[in-house]
C-alpha positions in Angstrom: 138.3 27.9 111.1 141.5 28.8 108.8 141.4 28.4 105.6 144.7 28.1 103.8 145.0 29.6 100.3 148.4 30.6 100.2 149.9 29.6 96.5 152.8 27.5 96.7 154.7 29.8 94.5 156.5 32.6 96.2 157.2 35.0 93.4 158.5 33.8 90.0 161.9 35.1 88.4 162.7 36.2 85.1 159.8 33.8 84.2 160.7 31.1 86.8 158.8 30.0 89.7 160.1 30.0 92.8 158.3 27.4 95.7 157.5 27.9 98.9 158.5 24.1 99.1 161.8 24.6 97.9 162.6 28.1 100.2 161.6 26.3 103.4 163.5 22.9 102.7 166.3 25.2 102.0 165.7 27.2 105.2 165.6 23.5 106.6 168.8 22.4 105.4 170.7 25.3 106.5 169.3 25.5 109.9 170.2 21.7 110.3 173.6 22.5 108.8 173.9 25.4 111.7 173.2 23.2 114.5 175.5 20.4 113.2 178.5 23.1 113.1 177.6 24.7 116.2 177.9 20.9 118.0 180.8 20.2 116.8 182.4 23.5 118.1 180.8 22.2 121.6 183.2 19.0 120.8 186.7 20.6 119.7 186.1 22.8 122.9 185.4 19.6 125.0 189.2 18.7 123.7 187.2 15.7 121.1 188.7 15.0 118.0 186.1 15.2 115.6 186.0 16.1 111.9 187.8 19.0 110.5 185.5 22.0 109.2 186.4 21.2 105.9 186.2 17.6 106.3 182.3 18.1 107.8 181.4 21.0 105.4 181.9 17.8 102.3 180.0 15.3 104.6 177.3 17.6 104.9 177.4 18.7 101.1 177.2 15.1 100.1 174.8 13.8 102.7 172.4 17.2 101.0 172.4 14.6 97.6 172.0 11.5 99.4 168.9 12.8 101.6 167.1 14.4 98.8 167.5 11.3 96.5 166.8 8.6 99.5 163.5 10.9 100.1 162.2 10.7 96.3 163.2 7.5 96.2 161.4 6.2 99.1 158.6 8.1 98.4 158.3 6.4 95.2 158.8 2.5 96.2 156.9 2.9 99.7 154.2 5.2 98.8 152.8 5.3 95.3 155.0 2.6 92.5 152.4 2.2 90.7 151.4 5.6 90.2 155.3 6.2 89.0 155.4 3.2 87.1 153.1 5.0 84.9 154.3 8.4 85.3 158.1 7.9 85.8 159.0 11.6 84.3 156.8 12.4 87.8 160.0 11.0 89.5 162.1 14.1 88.7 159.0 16.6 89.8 160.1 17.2 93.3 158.7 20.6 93.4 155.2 18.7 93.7 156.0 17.3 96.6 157.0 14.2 97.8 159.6 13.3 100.4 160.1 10.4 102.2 162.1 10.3 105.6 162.4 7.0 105.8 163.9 6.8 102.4 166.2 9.8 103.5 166.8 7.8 106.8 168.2 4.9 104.7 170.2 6.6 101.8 171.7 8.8 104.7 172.7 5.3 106.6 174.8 4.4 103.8 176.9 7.7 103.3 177.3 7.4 107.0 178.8 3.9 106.8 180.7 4.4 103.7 182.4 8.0 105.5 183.6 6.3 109.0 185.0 3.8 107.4 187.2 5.8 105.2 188.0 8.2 108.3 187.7 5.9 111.4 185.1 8.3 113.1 182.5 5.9 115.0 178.7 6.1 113.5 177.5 6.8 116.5 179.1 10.6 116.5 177.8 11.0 112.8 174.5 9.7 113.7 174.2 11.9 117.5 175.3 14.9 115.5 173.1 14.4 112.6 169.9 13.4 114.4 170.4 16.4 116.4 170.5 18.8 113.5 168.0 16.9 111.7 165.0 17.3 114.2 165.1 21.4 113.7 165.3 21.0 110.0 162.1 18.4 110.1 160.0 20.8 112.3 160.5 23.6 108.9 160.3 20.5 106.7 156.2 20.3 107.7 155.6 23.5 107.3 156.3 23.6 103.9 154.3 20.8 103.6 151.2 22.4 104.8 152.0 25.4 102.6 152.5 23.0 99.7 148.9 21.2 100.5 150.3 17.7 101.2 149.9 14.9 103.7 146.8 16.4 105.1 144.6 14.9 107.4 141.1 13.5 108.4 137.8 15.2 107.5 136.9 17.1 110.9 134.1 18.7 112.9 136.7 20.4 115.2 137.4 24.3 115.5 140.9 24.1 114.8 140.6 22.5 111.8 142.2 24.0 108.5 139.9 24.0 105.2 142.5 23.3 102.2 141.3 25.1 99.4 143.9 23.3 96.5 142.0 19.8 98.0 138.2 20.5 98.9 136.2 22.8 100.8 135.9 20.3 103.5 137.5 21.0 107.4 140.4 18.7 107.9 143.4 18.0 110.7 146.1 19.9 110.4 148.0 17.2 110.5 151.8 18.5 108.8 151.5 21.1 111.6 151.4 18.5 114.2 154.3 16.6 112.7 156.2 19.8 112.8 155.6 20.2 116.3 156.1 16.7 117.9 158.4 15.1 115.6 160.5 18.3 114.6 160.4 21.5 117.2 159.7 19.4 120.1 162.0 16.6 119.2 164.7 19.4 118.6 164.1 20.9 122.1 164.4 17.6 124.4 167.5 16.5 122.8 168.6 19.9 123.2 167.7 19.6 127.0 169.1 16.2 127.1 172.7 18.2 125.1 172.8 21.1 127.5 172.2 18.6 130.6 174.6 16.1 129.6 177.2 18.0 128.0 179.3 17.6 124.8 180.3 14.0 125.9 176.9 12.7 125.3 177.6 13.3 121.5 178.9 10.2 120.3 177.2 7.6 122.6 174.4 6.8 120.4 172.0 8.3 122.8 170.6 11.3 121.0 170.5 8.9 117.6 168.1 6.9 120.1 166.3 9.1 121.1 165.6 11.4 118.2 164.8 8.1 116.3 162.1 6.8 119.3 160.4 10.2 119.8 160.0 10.8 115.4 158.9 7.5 114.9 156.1 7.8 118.3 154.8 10.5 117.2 154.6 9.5 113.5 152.9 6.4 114.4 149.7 8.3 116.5 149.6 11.2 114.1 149.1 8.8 111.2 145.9 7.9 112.0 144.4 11.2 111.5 145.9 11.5 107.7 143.8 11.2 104.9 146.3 10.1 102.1 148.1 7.1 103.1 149.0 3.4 101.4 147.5 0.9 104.0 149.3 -2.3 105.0 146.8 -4.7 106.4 147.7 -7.5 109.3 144.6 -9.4 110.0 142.4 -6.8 112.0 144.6 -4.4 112.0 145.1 -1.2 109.5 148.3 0.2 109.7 149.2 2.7 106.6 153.1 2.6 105.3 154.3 4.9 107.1 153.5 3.6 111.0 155.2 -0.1 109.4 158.5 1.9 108.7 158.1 4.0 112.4 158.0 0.8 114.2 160.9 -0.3 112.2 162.8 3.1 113.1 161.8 2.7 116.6 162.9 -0.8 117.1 166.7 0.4 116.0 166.5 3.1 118.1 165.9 0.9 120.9 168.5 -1.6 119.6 170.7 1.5 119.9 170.4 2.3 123.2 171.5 -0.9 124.2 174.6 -1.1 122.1 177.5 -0.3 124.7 179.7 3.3 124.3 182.4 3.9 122.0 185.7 3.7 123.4 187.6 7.0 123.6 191.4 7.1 122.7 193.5 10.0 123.0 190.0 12.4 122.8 189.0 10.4 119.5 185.9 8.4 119.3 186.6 5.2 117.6 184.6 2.1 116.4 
C-alpha cells in the first residue's frame, strides 16, 4: 500500500514557495498549448484556412485567463458557496486547490463565441482543436491533484489503495489518478486515434468536441462514486454529488453535438 507524503511545495525561492500544483498545471497548459499548435500545422498543410500563429498564440493567451477564472469560479458556486461566503479572501487562494472544469468548460464557451464571431471561424474548429489539446493537459491536471491531496476517494480495503498522510492514516481510492487516466491520457489517445484515422478534415466537424466531451463526462460520472468529498444533489432515491449533475449535462451537449450537421467549407475555410 503507498503512502503519499510528498509536500506540495517543490522548493521555495528567495523565500517564496513554489507548488507542485502550480508546476504541473503549468506543464498542463503548455502541453495543451503544444498539441493545439501542432493541429493546426496538420490544417494549413491540409490546404484549411485556419487561424494565423499569431492570431491562435492571443486565443490561447486569453482562453489561459478565462479557464483559470471559470475553474475558481465554478468551484466556488457549484462546490462549496457557503464555505466562501464566509471566507471570500479563500477565493483568491488558488494555490490550495480548487478547480472546477465545468466552470472552466463554461467561461471557455464564452471566449469561444465572442472570438468566431469577431473572426468568422466556425465553433466547431475552436472547440475540435481545443478539446483535443485539452484531454492531455487534464490527464497532468490530476496528477497534481493527487500531489496536492485533493478530491480523494472512498475509505478502502483494497491493495492498491493510497494512504494520504495530509488527510488521515486511513487507505483510500486513488481516485485523481483514475481521473487522469480515463478522462485525460486515455481520452487524449482515442481522439488521437480517431485524428490520425480520420485525418485533418475531421477537425472542424464537431466530432472530436463530441467525443472528448462524452468520454470526460462517462468517466467522471462512474469515478464519482468512489470520492469521498463531494456536495450531493438528491432526486428522490437517488444520490448524485455535483459533479455527475454537471457530466450528464456535458454529455447531453456532446450528444446534441454530434447530431448538428458539418460546417460548410468555402474556398478551404470553415465557416458558420
Amino acid at each position: 500500500m503507498f503512502v503519499l507524503s510528498v509536500s506540495p511545495i517543490a522548493f521555495s525561492l528567495f523565500g517564496l514557495h513554489v507548488y507542485w500544483y502550480g508546476i504541473l498545471y503549468s506543464v498542463a497548459i503548455f502541453a495543451s498549448w503544444f498539441v493545439a499548435t501542432f493541429v493546426l500545422k496538420k490544417l494549413r498543410i491540409n490546404g484549411v484556412l485556419v487561424p494565423t500563429k499569431e492570431e491562435f498564440d492571443r486565443f490561447m493567451l486569453f482562453s489561459i485567463v478565462y479557464v483559470l477564472i471559470g475553474a475558481r469560479l465554478g468551484h466556488v458556486l457549484f462546490f462549496d458557496f457557503e464555505y466562501y461566503c464566509c471566507n471570500p479572501f479563500e477565493i483568491l487562494m488558488i494555490r490550495n486547490g480548487g478547480l472546477s472544469f465545468h466552470g472552466a468548460v463554461l467561461a471557455l464557451s464564452v471566449y469561444v463565441y465572442s472570438f468566431q464571431k469577431r473572426c468568422n471561424f466556425s465553433w466547431k474548429i475552436m472547440t475540435d482543436i481545443l478539446s483535443f489539446s485539452a484531454a492531455l493537459g487534464l490527464g497532468i491536471g490530476r496528477i497534481a491533484n493527487f500531489i496536492n491531496q485533493e478530491l480523494y476517494g472512498k475509505v478502502t480495503g483494497s491493495e492498491n489503495a493510497v494512504i494520504f498522510s495530509f488527510i488521515d492514516s486511513l487507505p483510500r481510492y486513488p481516485t485523481q489518478l483514475f481521473e487522469s487516466f480515463f478522462e485525460g491520457f486515455l481520452n487524449f489517445w482515442l481522439l488521437f486515434i480517431v485524428f490520425r484515422i480520420k485525418g485533418a478534415m475531421i477537425i472542424g466537424t464537431g466530432k472530436l468536441t463530441a467525443l472528448f466531451c462524452i468520454i470526460y463526462s462517462s468517466a467522471r460520472f462512474a469515478i464519482e462514486f468512489l470520492k469521498e468529498v463531494e456536495t450531493h444533489t438528491y432526486f428522490d432515491k437517488f444520490s448524485l454529488t455535483t459533479g455527475q449533475i454537471l457530466s450528464i449535462a456535458l454529455l447531453l451537449f456532446g450528444l446534441l453535438v454530434l447530431q448538428l450537421k458539418d460546417e460548410k467549407i468555402v474556398n478551404n475555410r470553415l465557416y458558420k
